[in-house]
N, C-alpha and C positions, 0 to 999 in steps of 0.2 A: 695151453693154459686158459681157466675161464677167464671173460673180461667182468671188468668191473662194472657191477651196476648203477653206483654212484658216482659221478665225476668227484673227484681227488679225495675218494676213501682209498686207495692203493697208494698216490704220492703222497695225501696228505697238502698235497696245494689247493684252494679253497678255488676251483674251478670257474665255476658258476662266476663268482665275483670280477675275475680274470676276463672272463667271455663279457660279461656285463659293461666293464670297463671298456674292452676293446670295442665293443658294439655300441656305442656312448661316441666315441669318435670316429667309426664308422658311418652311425650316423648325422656327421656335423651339415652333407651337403643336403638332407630330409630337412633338417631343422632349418635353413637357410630359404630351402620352399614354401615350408608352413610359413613364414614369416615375411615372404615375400606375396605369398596370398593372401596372408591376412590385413597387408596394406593393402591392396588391389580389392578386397570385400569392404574394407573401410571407405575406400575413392568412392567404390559403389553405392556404397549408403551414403555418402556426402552428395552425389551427384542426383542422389532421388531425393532428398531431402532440397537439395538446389529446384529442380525440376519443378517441385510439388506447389515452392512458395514464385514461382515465374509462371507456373500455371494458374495459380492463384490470381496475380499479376495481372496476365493476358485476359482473363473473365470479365476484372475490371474495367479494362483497359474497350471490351468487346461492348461493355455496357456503354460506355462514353462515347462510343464511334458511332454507336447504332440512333438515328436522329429522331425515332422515336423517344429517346429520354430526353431532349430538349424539347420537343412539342406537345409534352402533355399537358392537358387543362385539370383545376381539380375545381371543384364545386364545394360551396359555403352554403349552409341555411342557418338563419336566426335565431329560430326558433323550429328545431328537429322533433318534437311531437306534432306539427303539423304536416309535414312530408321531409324525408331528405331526398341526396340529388348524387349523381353522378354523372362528370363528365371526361369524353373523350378528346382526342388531337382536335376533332371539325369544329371545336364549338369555339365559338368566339368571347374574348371577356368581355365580359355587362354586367348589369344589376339589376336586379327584373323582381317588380313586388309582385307578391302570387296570394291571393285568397281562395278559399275551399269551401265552397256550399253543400258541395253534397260528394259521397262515398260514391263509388261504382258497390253495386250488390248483385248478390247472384239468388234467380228466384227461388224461394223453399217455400214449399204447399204440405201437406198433410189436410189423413182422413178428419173426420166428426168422429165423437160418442155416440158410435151405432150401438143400441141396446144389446141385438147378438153378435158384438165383436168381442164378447169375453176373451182372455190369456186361451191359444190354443184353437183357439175358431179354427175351423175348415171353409173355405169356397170352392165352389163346385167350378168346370170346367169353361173355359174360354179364353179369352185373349184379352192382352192390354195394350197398350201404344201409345210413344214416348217420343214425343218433341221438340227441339228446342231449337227456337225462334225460329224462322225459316227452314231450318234442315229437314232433312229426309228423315221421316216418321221411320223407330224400329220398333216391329211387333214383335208380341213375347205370347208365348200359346202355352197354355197351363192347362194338366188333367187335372179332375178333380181332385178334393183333400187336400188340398195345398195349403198352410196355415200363412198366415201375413209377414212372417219369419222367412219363410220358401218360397214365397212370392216376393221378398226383398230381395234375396239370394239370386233367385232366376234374374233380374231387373240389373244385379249389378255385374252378370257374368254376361250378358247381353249386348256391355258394351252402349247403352246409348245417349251416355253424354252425360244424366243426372245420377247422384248416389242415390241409392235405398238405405233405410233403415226403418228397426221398427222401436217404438218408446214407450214404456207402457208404463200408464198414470196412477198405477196401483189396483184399479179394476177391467179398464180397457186396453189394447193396442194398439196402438198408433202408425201407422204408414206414412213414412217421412221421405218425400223427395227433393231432392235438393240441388240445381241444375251446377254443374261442373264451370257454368260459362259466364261471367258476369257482364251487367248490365242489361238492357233492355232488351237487348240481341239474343239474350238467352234464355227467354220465357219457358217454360214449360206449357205444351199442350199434352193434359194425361187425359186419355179415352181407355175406355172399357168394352167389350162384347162377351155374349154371354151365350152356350151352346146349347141353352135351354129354351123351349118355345114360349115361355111366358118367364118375365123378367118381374117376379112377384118377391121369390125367395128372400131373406134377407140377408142370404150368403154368396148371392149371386156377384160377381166380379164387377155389373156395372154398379154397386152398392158402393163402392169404391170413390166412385168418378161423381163429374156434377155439383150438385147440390151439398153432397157430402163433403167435399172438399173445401179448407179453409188454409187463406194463404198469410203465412208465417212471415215470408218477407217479399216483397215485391219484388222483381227485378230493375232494377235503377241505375243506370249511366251517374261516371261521374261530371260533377257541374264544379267547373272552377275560371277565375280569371288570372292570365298572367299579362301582366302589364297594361291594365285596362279593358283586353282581348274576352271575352266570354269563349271558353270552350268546353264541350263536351265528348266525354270518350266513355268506352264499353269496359275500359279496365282500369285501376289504382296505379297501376304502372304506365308512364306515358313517354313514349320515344322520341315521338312526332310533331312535339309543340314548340320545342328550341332546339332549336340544329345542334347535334353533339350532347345533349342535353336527357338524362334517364331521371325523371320526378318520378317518384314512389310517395303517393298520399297516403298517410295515415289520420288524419281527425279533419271535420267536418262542420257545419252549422249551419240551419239553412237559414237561421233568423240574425245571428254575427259569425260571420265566415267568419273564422281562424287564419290571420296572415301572416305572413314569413317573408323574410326578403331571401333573394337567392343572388349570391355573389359566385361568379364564375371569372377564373380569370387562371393565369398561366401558373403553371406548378412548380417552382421555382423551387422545393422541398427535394423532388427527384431530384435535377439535377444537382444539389447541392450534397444532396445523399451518395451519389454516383462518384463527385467529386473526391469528398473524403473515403470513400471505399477506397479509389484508384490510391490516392496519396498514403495511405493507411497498406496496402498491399504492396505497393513500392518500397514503402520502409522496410516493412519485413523483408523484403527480397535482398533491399541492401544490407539489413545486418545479418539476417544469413549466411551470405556471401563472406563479411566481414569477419565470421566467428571461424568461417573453413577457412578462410586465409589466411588467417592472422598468425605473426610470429612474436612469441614471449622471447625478449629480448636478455630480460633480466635471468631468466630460466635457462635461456637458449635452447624454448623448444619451439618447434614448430608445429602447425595444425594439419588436417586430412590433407588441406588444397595448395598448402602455403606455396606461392612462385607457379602453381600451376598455371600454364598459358588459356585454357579455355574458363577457367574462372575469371582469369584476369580479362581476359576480353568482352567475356559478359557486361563486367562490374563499368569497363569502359563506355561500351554497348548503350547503357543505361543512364549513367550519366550523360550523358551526349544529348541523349534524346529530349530529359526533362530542362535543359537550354534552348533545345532547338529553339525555330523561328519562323513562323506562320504567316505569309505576306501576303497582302491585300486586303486584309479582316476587318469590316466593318468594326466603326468605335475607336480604331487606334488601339486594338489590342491585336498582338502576335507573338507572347509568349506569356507560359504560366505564368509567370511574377508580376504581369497585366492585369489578372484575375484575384492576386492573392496568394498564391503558388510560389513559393519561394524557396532556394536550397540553401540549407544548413552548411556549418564549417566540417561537420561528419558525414556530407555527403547526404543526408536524412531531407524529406521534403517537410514543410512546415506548413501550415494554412490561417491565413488571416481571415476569419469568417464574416467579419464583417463588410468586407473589400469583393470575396467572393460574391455573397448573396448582393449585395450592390450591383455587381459587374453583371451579375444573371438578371436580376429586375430588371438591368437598365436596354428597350428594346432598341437604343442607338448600336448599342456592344454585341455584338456576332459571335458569342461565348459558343453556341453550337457550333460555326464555321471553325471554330480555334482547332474543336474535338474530331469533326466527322469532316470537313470538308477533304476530298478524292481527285483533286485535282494531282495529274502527273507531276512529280519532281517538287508538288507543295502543297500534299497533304497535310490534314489534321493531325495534332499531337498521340491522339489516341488511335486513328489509323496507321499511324507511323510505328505505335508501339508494337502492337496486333499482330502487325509483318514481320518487324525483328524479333519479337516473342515466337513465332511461329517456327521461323527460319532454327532458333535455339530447341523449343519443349517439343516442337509437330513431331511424327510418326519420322519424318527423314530430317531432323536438327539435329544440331550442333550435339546436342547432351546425348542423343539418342546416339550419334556414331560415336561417341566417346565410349559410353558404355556398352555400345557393341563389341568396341575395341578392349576394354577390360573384361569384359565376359569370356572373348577369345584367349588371352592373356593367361585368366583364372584357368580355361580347361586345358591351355600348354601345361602348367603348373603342374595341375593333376595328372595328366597325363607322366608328364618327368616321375613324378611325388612314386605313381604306381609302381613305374619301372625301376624305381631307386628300391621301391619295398619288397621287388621281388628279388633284386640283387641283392638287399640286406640279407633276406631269407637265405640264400644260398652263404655267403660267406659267414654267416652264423654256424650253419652247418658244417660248411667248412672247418670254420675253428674245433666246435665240438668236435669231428672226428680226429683232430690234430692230436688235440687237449688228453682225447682219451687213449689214445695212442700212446699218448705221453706217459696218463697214471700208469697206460699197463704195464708198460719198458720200467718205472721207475719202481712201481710193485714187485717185478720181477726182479729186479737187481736190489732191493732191500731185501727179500727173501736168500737170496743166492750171498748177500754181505751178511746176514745172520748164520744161514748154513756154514760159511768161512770160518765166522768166528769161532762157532759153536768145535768145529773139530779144530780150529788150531787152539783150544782152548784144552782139547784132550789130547795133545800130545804131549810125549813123552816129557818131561822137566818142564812143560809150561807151566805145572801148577807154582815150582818152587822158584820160578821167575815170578 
């Protein structure tokens, strides 16, 4: 007998539905995987989320530790059109009046209105040569036809310390040198030679040099005093005149120096900025924390982490630390709340800004020793953190084996999840062969109860029954 090609067109039982059903409860222990991996991918994203704002943390915590950000100086000027200032850790605070007589300048000469130096001029063959101030002369060897454009060209691919250009006054050319090196040290010596045996021509190269030459700006050292001191230097930028100490002049006089007083003194702005980062990082890391673990009491639900032990240890971790106690710290301070640093009834840190930047001004108080001192068994607060931060977010922490450990987890899961799906497949199959087995047997036997009826329907006195 042919089978059916429809599942339950021969019974007439809606097959399909039957199989669907069955395979619905089939698979309840699938649905129970997915479901158990998708809190285990949830752990996982709560734990990087965790991670991100403790790494966060740690940065802070790495700025506070590092004793560079207590010893920086910053530098004050009065009046910033006259020069400003930067300074480093070596310089000392002081107050230092500074007056400006003269700019550092770099020498610039140019040609004369030579009658045949029209736009385009050619000069015939020779050499020129470029010096500046004591350095080693470099020669430049020109063929003929070279216009003052080409011989600026040549001059500045040459390499020898001043730019070329050329500027033209609407009938002439101008050859513009301009040495690269300020002050006096940087003069220009420009010479000429000429390949020709009589230097008559008026295109000849040494036409150039000489007499023809007029100087646009002298080369001039700057002249300034600071603190009654007279000093002199080859550049506007000066390193060398107060220890730790970078002055950049900008304006000048030579008849009323331009003064400015320059205050230098400790930068009490870093670390106060360093401060509120850390305290400001901390919070976020505790309400983080606080949002993964929290349990809705009224709802009775719970969050990714709620009761989790390595959240909860963190959370401990932390608090602990922003108590600790830092002994022997110059000033009688040895813990944040010495400084201004305070903890909230939420666990949150708070900052009294006024109390801080006092505590940092004041040079009796060892505010850096609080942060960075490395002393065994009584470290600084922010070296203390650094290490328990590490110990948790570093490449072998706490979070990192955790999530090693759900990651292995997640690929059991899958792994099961596959093996469930290949056994789904089969017992699906299963059923359907059952199923149709079934329509065929019941097709057959509604066929074979019609044929019955059909002839006990023509037998003899069945009609007039």
């Amino acid at each position: 007998m042919a089978s059916i090609s429809s599942p339950g067109l021969g019974s007439g039982l809606d097959i399909n539905g039957i199989i669907t059903k069955l395979m619905q409860v089939e698979s309840l222990p699938l649905n129970a995987l997915a479901t158990k991996e998708a809190s285990y991918q949830a752990k996982l994203s709560a734990f990087g989320s965790l991670k991100g704002a403790l790494s966060s943390l740690q940065t802070a915590a790495q700025t506070l530790k590092n004793t560079s950000t207590f010893t920086g100086m910053s530098a004050s000027v009065s009046d910033s059109t006259v020069f400003t200032a930067t300074a480093n850790s070596t310089a000392s605070a002081n107050t230092y009046d500074i007056t400006v007589s003269k700019l550092a300048k770099a020498h610039s000469i140019r040609t004369n209105n030579l009658t045949d130096f029209a736009t385009g001029a050619t000069f015939e063959a020779g050499t020129l040569s470029i010096q500046i101030g004591s350095g080693t002369a470099t020669n430049i060897t020109l063929t003929a036809g070279k216009t003052l454009a080409e011989i600026a060209t040549a001059i500045n691919a040459a390499s020898t310390g001043a730019t070329a250009m050329v500027i033209n006054d609407g009938t002439y050319d101008r050859l513009v040198l301009t040495s690269g090196t300020t002050g006096a040290s940087g003069a220009i010596t420009f010479t000429a030679t000429t390949t020709d045996d009589v230097n008559t021509t008026t295109r000849a190269l040494t036409n150039l040099v000489g007499a023809n030459l007029t100087t646009v700006q002298a080369a001039q050292n700057a002249e300034l005093t600071v603190g009654g001191v007279a000093i002199t230097r080859s550049s506007n930028t000066i390193t060398d005149a107060i220890a730790g100490v970078t002055l950049n002049l900008l304006k000048a006089d030579i008849t009323t120096p331009p003064a400015a007083k320059l205050t230098v003194a400790k930068n009490t702005g870093t670390v106060t900025s360093a401060v509120n980062a850390f305290v400001k990082a901390y919070n976020d890391a505790i309400s983080g924390i606080k949002q993964l673990t929290a349990y809705d009491a009224a709802n009775k639900k719970a969050s990714v982490l709620t009761g989790d032990s390595t959240a909860r240890s963190i959370q401990s971790q932390l608090s602990n630390l922003v108590s600790a106690s830092v002994s022997g710290i110059a000033g009688g301070i040895s813990r944040l709340s010495d400084i201004g640093i305070t903890v909230q009834k939420d666990g949150s840190l708070a900052v009294d800004s006024s109390k801080l930047s006092a505590a940092v001004a004041d040079p009796d108080k060892d505010v850096a020793a609080l942060f960075t001192q490395t002393t065994t068994s009584n470290e600084g607060i922010a070296v203390r953190f650094n290490t328990m931060l590490e110990g948790i977010v570093g490449s072998s922490g706490l979070i990192t084996s955790r999530t090693d450990g759900i990651n292995s987890s997640i690929k059991d899961l899958q792994r099961r999840a596959e093996a469930l799906n290949l056994r789904l497949t089969s017992i699906e199959a299963r059923y359907r062969a059952q199923f149709s087995r079934l329509d065929t047997l019941i097709a057959s036997m509604n066929q074979t109860s019609t044929y019955l009826t059909q002839q006990l329907a023509n037998l003899p006195g069945a009609a007039s029954e």
